[in-house]
C-alpha positions in Angstrom: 103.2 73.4 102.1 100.4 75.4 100.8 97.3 76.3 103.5 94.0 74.4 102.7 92.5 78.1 102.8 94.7 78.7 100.0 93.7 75.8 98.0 90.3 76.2 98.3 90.5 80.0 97.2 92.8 79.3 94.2 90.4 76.4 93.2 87.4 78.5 93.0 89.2 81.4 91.3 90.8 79.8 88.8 86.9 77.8 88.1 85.8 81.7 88.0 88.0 84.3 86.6 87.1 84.0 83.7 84.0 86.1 84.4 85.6 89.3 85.1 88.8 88.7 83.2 89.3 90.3 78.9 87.5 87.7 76.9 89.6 85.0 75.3 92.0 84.9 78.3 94.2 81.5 78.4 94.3 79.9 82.2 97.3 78.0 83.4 98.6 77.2 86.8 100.0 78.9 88.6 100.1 82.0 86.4 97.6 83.5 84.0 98.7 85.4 80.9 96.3 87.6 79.4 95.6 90.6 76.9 96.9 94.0 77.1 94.0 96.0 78.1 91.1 94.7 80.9 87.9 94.9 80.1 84.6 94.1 82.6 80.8 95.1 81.9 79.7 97.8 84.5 76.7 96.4 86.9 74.6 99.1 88.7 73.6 98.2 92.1 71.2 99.6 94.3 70.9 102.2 97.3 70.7 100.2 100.2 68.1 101.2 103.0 69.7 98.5 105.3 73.2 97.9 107.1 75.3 95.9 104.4 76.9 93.1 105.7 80.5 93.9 103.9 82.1 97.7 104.1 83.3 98.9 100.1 85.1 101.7 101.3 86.8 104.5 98.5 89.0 107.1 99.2 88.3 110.4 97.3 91.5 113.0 97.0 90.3 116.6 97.8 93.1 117.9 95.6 91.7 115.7 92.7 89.5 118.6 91.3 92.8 120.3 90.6 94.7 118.5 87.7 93.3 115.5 87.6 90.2 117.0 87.2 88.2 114.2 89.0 84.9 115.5 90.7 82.7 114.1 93.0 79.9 113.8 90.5 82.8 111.5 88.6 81.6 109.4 91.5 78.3 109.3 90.4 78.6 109.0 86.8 81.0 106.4 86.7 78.0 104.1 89.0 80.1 103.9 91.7 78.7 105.8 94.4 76.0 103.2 94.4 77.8 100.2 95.0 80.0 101.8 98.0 78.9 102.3 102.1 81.4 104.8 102.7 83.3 107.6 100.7 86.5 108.4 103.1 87.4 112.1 102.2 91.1 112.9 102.3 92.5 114.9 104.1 91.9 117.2 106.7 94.7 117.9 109.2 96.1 118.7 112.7 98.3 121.6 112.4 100.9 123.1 114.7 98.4 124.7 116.6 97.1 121.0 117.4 93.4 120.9 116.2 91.9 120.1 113.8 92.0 122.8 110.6 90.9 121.9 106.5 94.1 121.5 104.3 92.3 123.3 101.5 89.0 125.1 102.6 88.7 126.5 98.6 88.2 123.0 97.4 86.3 121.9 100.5 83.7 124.2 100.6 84.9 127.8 99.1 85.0 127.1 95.8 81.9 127.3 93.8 81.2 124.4 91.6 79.8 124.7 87.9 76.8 123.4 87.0 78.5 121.0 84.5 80.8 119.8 87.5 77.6 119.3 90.0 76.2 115.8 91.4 72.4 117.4 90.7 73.5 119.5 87.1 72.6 122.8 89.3 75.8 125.1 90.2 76.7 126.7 93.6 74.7 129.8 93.5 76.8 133.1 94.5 76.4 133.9 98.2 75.4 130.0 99.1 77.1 129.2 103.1 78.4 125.9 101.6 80.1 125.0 98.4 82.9 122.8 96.9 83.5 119.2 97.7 81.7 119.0 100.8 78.6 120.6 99.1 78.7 118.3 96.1 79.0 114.8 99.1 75.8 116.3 100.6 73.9 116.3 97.1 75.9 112.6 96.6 74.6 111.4 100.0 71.3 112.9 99.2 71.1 110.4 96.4 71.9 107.4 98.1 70.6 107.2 101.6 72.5 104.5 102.8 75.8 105.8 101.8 78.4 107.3 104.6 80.6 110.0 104.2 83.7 110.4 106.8 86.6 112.7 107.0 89.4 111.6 106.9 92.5 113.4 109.1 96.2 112.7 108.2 98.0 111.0 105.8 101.5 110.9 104.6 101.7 114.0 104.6 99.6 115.3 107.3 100.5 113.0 110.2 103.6 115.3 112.2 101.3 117.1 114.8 99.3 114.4 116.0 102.3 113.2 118.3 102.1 116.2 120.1 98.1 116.6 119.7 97.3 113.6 122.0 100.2 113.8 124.4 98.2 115.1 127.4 94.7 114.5 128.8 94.3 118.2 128.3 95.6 118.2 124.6 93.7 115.2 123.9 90.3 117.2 124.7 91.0 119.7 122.6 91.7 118.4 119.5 88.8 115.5 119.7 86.6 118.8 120.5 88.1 120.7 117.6 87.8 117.6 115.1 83.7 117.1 115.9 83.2 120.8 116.0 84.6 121.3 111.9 83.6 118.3 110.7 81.1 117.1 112.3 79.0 119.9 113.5 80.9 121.5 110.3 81.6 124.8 111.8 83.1 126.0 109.2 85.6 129.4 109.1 83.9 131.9 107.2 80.5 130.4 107.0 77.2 131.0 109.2 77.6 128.5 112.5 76.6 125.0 111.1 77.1 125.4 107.4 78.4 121.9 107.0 76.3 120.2 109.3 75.6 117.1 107.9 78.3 116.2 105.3 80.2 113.9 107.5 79.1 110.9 109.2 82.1 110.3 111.4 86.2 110.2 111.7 88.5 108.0 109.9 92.5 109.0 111.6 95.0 108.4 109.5 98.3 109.2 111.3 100.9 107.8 109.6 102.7 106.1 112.4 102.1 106.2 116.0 105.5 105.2 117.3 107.6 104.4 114.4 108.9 106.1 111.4 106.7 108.3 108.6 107.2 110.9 106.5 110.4 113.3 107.3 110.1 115.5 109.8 106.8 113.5 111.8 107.0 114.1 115.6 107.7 110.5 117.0 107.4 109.1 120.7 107.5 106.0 122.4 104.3 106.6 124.0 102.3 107.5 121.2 101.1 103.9 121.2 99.3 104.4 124.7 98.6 108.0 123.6 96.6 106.7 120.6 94.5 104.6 122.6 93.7 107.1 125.0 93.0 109.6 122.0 91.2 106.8 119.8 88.6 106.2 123.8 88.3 110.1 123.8 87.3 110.8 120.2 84.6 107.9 120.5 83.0 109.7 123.9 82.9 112.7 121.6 81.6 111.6 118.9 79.2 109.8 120.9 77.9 112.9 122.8 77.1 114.1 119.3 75.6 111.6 117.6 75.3 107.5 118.5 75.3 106.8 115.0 78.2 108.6 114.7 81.4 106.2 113.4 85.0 106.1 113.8 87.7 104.4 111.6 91.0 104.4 111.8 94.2 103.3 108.7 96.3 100.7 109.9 99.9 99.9 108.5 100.8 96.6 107.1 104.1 96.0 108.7 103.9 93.9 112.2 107.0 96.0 113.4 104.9 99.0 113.2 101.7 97.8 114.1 103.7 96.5 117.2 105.1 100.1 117.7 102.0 102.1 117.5 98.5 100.4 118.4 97.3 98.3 121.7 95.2 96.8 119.1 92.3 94.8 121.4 92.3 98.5 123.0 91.5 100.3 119.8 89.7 97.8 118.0 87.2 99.0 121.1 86.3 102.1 120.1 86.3 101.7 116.3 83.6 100.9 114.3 86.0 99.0 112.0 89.6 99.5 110.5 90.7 99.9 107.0 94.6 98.0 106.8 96.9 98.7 104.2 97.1 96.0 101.6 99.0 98.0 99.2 102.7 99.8 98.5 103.7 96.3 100.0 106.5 96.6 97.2 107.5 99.7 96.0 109.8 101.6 93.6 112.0 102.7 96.7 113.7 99.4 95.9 115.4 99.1 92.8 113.9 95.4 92.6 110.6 94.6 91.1 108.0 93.1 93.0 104.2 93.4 94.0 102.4 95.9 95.3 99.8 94.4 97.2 100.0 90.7 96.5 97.2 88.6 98.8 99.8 85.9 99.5 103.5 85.6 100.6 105.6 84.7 97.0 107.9 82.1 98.1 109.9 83.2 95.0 110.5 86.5 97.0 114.7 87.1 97.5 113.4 89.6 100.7 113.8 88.3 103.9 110.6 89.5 105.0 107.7 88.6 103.0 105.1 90.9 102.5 101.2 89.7 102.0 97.4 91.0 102.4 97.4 87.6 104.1 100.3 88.1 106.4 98.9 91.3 107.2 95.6 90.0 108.5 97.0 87.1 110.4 99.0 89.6 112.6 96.1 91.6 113.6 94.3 88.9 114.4 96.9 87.1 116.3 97.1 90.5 118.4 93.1 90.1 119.1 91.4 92.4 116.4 88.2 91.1 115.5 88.1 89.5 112.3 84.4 91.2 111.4 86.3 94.7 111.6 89.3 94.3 109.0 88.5 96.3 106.4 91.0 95.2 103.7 92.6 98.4 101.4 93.2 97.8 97.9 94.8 100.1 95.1 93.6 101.5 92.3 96.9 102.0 91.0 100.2 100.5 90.5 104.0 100.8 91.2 106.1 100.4 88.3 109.6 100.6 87.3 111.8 101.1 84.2 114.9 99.2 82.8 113.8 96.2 83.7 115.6 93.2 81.9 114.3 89.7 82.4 114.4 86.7 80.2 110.8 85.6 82.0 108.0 87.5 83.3 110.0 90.7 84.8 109.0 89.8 88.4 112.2 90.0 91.3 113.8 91.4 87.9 116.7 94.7 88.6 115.6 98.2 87.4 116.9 101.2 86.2 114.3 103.4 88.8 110.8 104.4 88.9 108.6 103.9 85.6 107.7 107.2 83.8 104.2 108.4 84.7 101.3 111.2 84.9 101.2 112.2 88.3 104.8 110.8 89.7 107.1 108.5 88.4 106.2 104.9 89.6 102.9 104.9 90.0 99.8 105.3 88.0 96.2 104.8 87.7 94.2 101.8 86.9 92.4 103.8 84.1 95.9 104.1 82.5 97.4 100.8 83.0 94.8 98.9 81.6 95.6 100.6 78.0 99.4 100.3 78.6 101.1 97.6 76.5 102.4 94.4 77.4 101.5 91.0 78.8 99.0 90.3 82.0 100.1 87.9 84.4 97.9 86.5 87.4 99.3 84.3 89.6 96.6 83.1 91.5 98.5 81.6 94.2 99.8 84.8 95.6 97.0 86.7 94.2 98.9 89.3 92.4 99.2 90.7 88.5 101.8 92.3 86.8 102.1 93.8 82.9 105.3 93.3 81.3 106.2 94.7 78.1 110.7 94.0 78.0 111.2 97.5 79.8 108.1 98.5 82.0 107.0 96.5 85.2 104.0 97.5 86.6 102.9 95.9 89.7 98.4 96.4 90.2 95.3 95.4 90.5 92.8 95.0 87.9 88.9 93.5 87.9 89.8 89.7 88.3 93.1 90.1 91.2 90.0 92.1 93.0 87.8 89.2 92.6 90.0 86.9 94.2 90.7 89.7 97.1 87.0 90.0 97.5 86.4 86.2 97.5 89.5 85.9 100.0 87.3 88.7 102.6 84.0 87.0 101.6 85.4 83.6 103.1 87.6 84.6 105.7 85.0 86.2 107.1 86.4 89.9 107.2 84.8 93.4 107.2 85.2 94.3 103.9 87.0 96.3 101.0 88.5 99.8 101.0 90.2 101.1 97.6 93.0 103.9 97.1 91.7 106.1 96.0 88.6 106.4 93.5 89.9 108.4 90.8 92.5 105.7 90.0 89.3 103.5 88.8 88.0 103.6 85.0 84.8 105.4 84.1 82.8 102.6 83.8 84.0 102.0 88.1 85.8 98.8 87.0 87.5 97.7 89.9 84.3 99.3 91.9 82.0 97.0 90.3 84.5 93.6 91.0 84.2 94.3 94.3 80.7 94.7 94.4 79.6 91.7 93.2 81.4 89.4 95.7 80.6 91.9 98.9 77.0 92.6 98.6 
């Protein structure tokens, strides 16, 4: 038996998609089939000179000035920077000597930036203490008062020292100190004291698990659960000594097994300003079945044993006493797809023959890109997922109108707001930015 809160949010989606959906799109319950490629009309908000009431969150990749040749100014152009509260810069690290270091000081503030590739149209002029990406957020921020910048320390990839960074009180110390020191008081190797003063508003950790199982090779202890606590109540009287407006995120995982594993969550929820949760890679290519990658409800026609959902998610952290004002709910903009996929019907819980061909890596892709693919769009609003379908490719994303219903789902549960993986992945017209706007404003 379907929830009430599930009617109610189906009811006024279906009354509404329409709005942000490709023109001439057919409803029908419980899926929606529509054209190949999305379309929405961009809406430029304005700065805000107040506290918003909902968090729009974006990741930007530091490595995305590299082939993808995505710049922060792309931020700017594309209207997005004015309808987000915080740009989450990824990643700096904890290396082996257990503080915090940058994982590519040439793109974070060594390399100097062309006029044509510059928020303001002026280039890094030779000699300048600070260039690069963090020199490009300062001219962003510059624009739009109200907007926060936070570095972001971790990630798949980046989370095996932090086990060992927060194991003692002593160890603990050093690398909060280290972290506020860089970033913060930006500190930066090579530069005069203080260079990047000012780029960063705060900390957003992103280890990649406390306590349970990441990327190969992570350091992994039973007591990293405590020892994140402790590090998460240090970090804040650090950051605090610096600055009280000074604010601390943290990524949380999806899974209840791991969020049992690694976080004293009333504990945490403490010293954070609020939490981004992962609401996506809920399905992935790693399985050789098709499914969703970040569907808002459990799929009852899911073969799994465990049932993945955006909702599921949140009801776990709340059960385990986060507050609901502080959820911060991540969204992609990108999918998972696979290849080979033979189905009669839509391709959903349909076998594969591996992970979709694509730019980056095989099985997954932008937004920007799988809005032009080929194939039929399927929303199923009462799991809150979309799919394309074309007889071979599955792709598994979000596009204008799923984001809608996300946002209307926050909105009316009464949660902190949106974060989206990661920036690039939207359109140049900030697509999927702009959906989320309108409902979380």
């Amino acid at each position: 038996m379907r929830r009430p809160f599930q009617h109610l949010l189906t009811a006024a989606l279906a009354a509404g998609l329409a709005a942000v959906a490709v023109p001439g799109q057919a409803l029908a319950s419980p899926t929606v089939t529509t054209p190949s490629k999305a379309q929405t009309t961009a809406d430029h908000g304005n700065d805000r000179g107040r506290e918003d009431r909902f968090k729009r969150v974006a990741y930007f990749i530091q490595w995305g000035v590299y082939g993808r040749n995505y710049h922060v100014k792309d931020v700017e152009t594309s209207g997005a920077a004015a309808k987000l509260t915080h740009i989450n810069y990824a990643f700096g690290n904890v290396d082996a000597s257990l503080k915090c270091v940058s994982s590519d000081s040439w793109a974070d503030w060594q390399r100097p930036v062309p006029a044509e590739q510059s928020v303001d149209g002026v280039a890094d002029a030779e000699g300048q203490a600070l260039n690069g990406n963090l020199n490009q957020l300062k001219k962003l921020k510059a624009l739009h008062p109200g907007l926060k910048a936070l570095i972001s320390l971790g990630g798949w990839t980046g989370s095996k020292y932090f086990s060992d960074a927060v194991l003692t009180p002593e160890s603990r110390r050093t690398l909060a100190a280290s972290c506020v020191d860089l970033w913060l008081k930006g500190n930066l190797p090579g530069t005069p004291a203080g260079s990047g003063l000012g780029v960063f508003d705060g900390i957003d950790l992103d280890w990649e698990w406390p306590g349970s199982e990441g990327n190969t090779g992570n350091i992994v202890r039973p007591e990293d659960k405590k020892n994140f606590t402790l590090f998460v109540a240090e970090l804040r009287r650090q950051l605090d000594a610096f600055s009280r407006k000074s604010i601390l995120t943290a990524f949380l995982p999806a899974a209840a097994a791991k969020i049992d594993a690694g976080f004293e969550v009333p504990a945490v929820f403490r010293n954070l300003d609020f939490a981004t949760i992962q609401g996506y890679d809920l399905h992935g290519t790693w399985d050789p079945m098709t499914g969703h990658n970040g569907n808002l409800f459990p799929d009852r026609k899911d073969p799994r044993p465990i049932k993945f959902s955006v909702d599921t998610t949140v009801r776990d952290f709340l059960k385990r006493g986060a507050p609901a004002g502080k959820l911060v709910i991540g969204v992609p903009a990108y999918g998972q797809g696979w290849t080979g996929v033979k189905s009669t019907g839509n391709g959903l819980w349909a076998q594969s023959a591996g992970p979709a061909p694509a730019t980056w890596a095989a099985g997954t892709e932008d937004y920007k890109v799988l809005a032009a693919k080929p194939g039929k769009r399927y929303h199923d609003l009462l799991t809150g997922a979309m799919w394309s379908y074309d007889g071979n490719e599955f792709w598994s994303y979000d596009d204008p109108a799923s984001l809608t219903q996300k946002a209307a789902y926050i909105r009316l549960k009464g949660l902190g707001g949106s974060m989206m993986w990661s920036i690039d992945g939207d359109d140049a017209k900030a697509s999927l930015t702009t959906a989320l706007y309108k409902i979380l404003r």
